[in-house]
NUNU-32978 format. One record per residue (C-alpha): y, x, z. Coordinates in steps of 0.2 Angstrom, whole numbers, padded with zeros to 4 digits, always signed. Example, Ala and Ser with C-alpha at 12.3 -4.5 7.8 and 13.67 -1.06 7.14 Angstrom:
% NUNU-32978
-0022+0062+0039-0005+0068+0036
% end
This chain:
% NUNU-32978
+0849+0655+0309+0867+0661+0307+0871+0664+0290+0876+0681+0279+0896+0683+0286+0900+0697+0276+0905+0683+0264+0916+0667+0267+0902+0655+0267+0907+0640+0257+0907+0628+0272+0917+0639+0283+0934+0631+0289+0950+0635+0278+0958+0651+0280+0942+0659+0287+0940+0676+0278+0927+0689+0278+0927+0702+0291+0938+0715+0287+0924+0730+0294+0910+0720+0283+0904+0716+0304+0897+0701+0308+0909+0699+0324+0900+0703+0338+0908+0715+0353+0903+0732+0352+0894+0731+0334+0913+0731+0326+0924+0745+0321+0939+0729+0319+0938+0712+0327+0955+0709+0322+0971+0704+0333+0976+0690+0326+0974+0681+0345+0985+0693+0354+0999+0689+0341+0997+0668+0345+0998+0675+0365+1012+0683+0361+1020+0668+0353+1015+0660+0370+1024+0675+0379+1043+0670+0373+1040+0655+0373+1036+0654+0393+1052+0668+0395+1063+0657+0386+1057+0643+0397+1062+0652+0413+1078+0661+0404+1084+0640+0402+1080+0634+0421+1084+0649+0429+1102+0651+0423+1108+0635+0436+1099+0646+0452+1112+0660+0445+1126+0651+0445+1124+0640+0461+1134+0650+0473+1150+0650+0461+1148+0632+0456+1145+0626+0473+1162+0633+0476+1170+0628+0462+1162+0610+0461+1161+0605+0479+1143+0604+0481+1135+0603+0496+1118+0611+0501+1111+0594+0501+1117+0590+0483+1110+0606+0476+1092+0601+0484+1094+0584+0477+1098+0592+0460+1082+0602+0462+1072+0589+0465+1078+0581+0450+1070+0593+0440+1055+0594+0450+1051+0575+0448+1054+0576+0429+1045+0591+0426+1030+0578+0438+1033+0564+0427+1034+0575+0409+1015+0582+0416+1010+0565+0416+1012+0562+0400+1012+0578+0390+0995+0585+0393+0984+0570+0388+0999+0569+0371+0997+0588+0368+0975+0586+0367+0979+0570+0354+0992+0580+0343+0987+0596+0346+0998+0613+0353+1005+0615+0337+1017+0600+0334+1017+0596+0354+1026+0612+0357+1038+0613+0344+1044+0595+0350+1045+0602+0367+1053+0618+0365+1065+0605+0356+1071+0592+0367+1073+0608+0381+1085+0616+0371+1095+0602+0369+1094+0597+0387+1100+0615+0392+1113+0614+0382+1117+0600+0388+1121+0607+0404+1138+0614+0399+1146+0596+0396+1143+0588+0415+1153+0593+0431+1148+0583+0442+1131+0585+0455+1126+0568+0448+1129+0574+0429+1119+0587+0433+1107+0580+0440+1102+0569+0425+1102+0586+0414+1090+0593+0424+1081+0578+0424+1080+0579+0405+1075+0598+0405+1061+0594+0418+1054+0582+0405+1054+0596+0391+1049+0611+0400+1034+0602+0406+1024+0604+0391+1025+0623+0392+1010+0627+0402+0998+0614+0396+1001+0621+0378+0999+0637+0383+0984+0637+0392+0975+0626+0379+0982+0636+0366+0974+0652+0375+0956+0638+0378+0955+0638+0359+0961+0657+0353+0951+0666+0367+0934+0670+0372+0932+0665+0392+0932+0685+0396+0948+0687+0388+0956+0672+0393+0964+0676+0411+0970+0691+0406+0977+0682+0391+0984+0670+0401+0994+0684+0414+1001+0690+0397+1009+0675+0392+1013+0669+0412+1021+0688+0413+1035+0677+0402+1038+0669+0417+1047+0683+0426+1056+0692+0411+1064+0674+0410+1069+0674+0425+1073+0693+0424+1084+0691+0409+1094+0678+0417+1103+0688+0432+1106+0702+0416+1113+0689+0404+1122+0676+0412+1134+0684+0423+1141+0692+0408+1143+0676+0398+1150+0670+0412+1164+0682+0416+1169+0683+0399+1166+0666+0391+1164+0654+0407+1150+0646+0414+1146+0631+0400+1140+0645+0388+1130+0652+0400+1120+0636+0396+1123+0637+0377+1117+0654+0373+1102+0652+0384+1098+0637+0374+1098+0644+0356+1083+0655+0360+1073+0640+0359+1077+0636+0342+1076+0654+0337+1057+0656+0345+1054+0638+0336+1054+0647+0316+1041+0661+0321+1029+0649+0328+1031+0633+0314+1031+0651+0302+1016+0658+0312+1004+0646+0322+0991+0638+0316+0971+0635+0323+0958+0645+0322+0948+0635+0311+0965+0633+0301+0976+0651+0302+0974+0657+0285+0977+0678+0293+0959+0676+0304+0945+0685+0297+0926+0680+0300+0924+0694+0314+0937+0686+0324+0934+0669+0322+0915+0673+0329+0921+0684+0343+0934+0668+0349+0920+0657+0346+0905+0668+0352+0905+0658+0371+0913+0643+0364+0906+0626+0373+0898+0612+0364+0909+0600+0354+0914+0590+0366+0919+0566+0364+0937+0564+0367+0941+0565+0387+0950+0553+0396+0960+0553+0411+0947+0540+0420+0933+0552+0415+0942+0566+0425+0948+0561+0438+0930+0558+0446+0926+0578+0445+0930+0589+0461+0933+0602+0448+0949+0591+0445+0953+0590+0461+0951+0608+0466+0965+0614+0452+0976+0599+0458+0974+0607+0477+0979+0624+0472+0993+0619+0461+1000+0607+0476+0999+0618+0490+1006+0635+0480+1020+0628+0468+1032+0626+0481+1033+0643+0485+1036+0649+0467+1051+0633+0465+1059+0641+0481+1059+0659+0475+1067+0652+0457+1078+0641+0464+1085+0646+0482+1083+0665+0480+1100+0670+0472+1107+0659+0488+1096+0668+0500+1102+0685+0497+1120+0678+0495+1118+0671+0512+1107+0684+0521+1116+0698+0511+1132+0694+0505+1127+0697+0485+1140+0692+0476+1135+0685+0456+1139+0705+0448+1127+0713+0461+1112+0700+0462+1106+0707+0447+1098+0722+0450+1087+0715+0466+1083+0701+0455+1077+0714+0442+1066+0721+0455+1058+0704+0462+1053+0700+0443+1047+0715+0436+1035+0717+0453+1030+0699+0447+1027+0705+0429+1016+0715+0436+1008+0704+0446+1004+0692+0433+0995+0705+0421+0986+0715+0436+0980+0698+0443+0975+0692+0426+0964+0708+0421+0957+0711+0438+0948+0695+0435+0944+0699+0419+0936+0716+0422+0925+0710+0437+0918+0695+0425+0916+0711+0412+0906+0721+0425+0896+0706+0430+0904+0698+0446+0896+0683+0448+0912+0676+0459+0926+0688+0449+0938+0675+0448+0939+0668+0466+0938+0686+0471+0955+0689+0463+0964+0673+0470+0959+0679+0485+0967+0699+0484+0982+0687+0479+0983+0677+0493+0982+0692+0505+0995+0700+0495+1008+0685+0499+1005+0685+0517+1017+0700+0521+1033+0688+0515+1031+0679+0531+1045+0692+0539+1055+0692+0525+1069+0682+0533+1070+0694+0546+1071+0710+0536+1082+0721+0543+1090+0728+0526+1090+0721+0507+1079+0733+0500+1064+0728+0514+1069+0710+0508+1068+0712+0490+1050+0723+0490+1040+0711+0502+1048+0694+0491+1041+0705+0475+1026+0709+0482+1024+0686+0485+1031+0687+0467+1017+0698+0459+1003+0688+0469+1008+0671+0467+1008+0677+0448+0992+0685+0448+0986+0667+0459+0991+0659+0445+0986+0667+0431+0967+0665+0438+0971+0646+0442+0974+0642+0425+0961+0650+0420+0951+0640+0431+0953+0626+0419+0948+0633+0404+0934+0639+0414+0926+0623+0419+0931+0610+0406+0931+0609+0385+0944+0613+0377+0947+0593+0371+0952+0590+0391+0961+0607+0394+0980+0602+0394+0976+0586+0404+0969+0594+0417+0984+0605+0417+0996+0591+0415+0986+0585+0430+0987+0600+0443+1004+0605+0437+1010+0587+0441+1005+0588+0459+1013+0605+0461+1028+0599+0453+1026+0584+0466+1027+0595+0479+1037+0607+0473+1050+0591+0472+1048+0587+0490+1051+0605+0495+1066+0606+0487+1072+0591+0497+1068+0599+0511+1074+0614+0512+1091+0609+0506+1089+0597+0523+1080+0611+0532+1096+0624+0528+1110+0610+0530+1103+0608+0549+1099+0626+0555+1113+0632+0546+1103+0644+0532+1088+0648+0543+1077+0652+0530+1061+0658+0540+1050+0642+0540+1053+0643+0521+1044+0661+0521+1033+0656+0534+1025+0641+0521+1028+0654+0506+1014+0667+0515+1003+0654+0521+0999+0645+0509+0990+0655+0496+0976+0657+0508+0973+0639+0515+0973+0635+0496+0958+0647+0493+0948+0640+0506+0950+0623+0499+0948+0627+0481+0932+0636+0489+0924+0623+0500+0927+0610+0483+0918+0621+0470+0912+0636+0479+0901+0640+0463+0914+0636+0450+0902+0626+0441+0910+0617+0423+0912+0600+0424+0901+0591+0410+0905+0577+0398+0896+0567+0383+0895+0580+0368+0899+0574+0353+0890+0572+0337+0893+0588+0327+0898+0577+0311+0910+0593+0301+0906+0606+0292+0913+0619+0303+0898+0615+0317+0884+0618+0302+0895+0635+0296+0890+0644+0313+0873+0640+0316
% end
């Protein structure tokens, strides 16, 4: 029987408060629920721009400082991959580290040692000096998105979660929107090395308003009773600690790994080689790429909200298969790019690249949901660490290739658009075929020893 929650009952967790309304919590028997969740998700929202802001500043600069510094098309590959191998190898590590010591502390170390590594940027010359930064900023960044989307497992009810989760992703493009505003501007008047700096101090800044502000549900001392029932109104049983042995068996696993593998490179090659591609295609010098770079990421902004809430609102009305319905308007959304090479102005260009953009966003807002989805919170962030290592994997490889790919064919960039449309769908059908019901994957529940378990019965 659930007890009298007009009251802090003396067992409920700390911080826990009687709901404001005098409701018990529950959707539509509420005037205030209480938005104390949308508040963490914005936390998570400048912390993923900031992410994109610090990697995206190098694809900006590339055409100059190939110039400047000699570098070949080769080399930049080579320092792509660099990132993409350390951004495989941080994934490893960091989920699994993040489910032992929580989003909390994980991310404030992150968002930490990425700073410094951006920063870092502005004291090598060199394509092999750069390519040890990037190595180090790989390793940081990685832990961005396994904290964000356990953070959004334990803040969020599972109909909330993917439009959560396209709020926070949304980062991802005003990062790499705020790049082409910014760091040409630093750059002309202040030179490229503190391009690097500025862009790094955001970090730190963003790192005082979450140790200031985050904290757990059980834990967070401005969450009333109504909102800590309505976060936990669908929450999973309590769950035994998860390992990397017990997941690996699940096709539910492998499904997320298969999606992230096969779409990843197409979102590395839009950050990475893009500002080169309309350089190339176009003749975009660094003062006028900002404006179709605007456009390509504001589209994706979109993308990544839309995608996000269409999900959500089809499970709202009932759809039994909502979220693979979604993934699939994506992927038919990214199939025009395929004749983006061959555009025959820069504006065609820039609208069917933004239209990719917005749907590989929308893709992967639902993705990641997929995971909170179908596993406890306890095994979120490695399942993450898991998928977003084999995308970062591939994304590594395609970075290698294309730099070979554009060396040989002398910038032919239409087998790069041809994989970019292609892939979305063949993805889908796989992810399909592995779990075409999106059951959960089940583990061992654990003993509900605390007294937050008997609080809510």
């Amino acid at each position: 029987m659930r007890r009298n929650l007009n009251r802090p009952s003396e067992e409920s967790p700390p911080g826990l408060s009687a709901p404001k309304d005098g409701g018990p919590g529950l959707p539509g028997l509420t005037t205030h629920i209480g938005s104390v969740r949308w508040k963490i998700c914005a936390l998570l929202f400048f912390a993923t721009s900031i992410n994109y802001v610090d990697r995206q500043v190098l694809s900006i600069l590339v055409p100059d400082l190939q110039k400047a510094l000699g570098w070949s098309e080769v080399a930049y590959g080579n320092i792509v991959a660099a990132f993409q191998g350390a951004y495989a190898l941080g994934l490893l590590l960091v989920g699994s580290l993040i489910d032992r010591i929580g989003t909390r502390r994980g991310y404030a170390a992150a968002v930490i040692f990425w700073s410094i590594a951006a920063a870092a940027h502005a004291l090598v010359q060199s394509a092999f000096g750069f390519g040890v930064v990037r190595f180090a900023l790989g390793l940081g960044e990685a832990a961005n998105f396994p904290a964000a989307v356990k953070t959004v497992a334990e803040w969020f009810p599972k109909k909330e979660r993917a439009l959560a989760t396209g709020i926070f992703n949304a980062g991802s493009n005003i990062g790499a929107l705020l790049a082409p505003l910014t760091v040409p501007w630093i750059t002309v008047k202040y030179g490229w090395q503190w391009a690097f700096v500025a862009t790094a101090s955001l970090g730190l800044l963003w790192l005082v308003f979450w140790l200031a502000m985050y904290r757990s549900p059980e834990e967070h001392p401005g969450l009333g009773r109504a909102e800590y029932d309505y976060i936990r109104g669908d929450a999973e049983p309590p769950s035994a600690k998860v390992s990397w042995v017990q997941l690996l068996p699940h096709r539910q696993t492998w499904a997320f790994a298969v999606g992230k593998f096969m779409t990843d490179p197409a979102w590395w090659v839009y950050l990475s080689w893009l500002p080169k591609f309309l350089h190339s295609r176009y003749g975009l010098t660094l003062d006028k790429l900002g404006l179709p770079l605007v456009v390509i990421y504001l589209l994706a902004d979109v993308g990544s909200v839309a995608g996000g809430g269409l999900s959500s609102y089809l499970i709202r009305r009932g759809a039994a298969h909502g979220r693979l319905a979604a993934m699939l308007v994506c992927a038919a959304l990214a199939v025009p790019v395929m004749s983006a090479s061959r555009a025959g102005s820069l504006w065609v260009a820039v609208l069917l690249i933004g239209l990719a953009a917005a749907a590989h966003q929308g893709w992967s807002a639902n993705l990641y949901t997929l995971v909170s989805d179908t596993f406890p919170r306890r095994a979120v962030g490695s399942v993450v660490g898991i998928g977003g290592m084999a995308g970062a994997l591939s994304g590594m490889f395609a970075a290698s290739a294309v730099g070979y790919l554009l060396e040989r064919t002398h910038g032919n960039y239409t087998p790069v658009f041809l994989f970019a449309g292609f892939a979305y769908l063949a993805a889908l059908l796989i992810i399909t075929v592995m779990n075409p019901y999106l059951k959960p994957a089940t583990f061992p529940a654990a003993a509900p020893t605390d007294g937050l378990i008997k609080s809510v019965q």
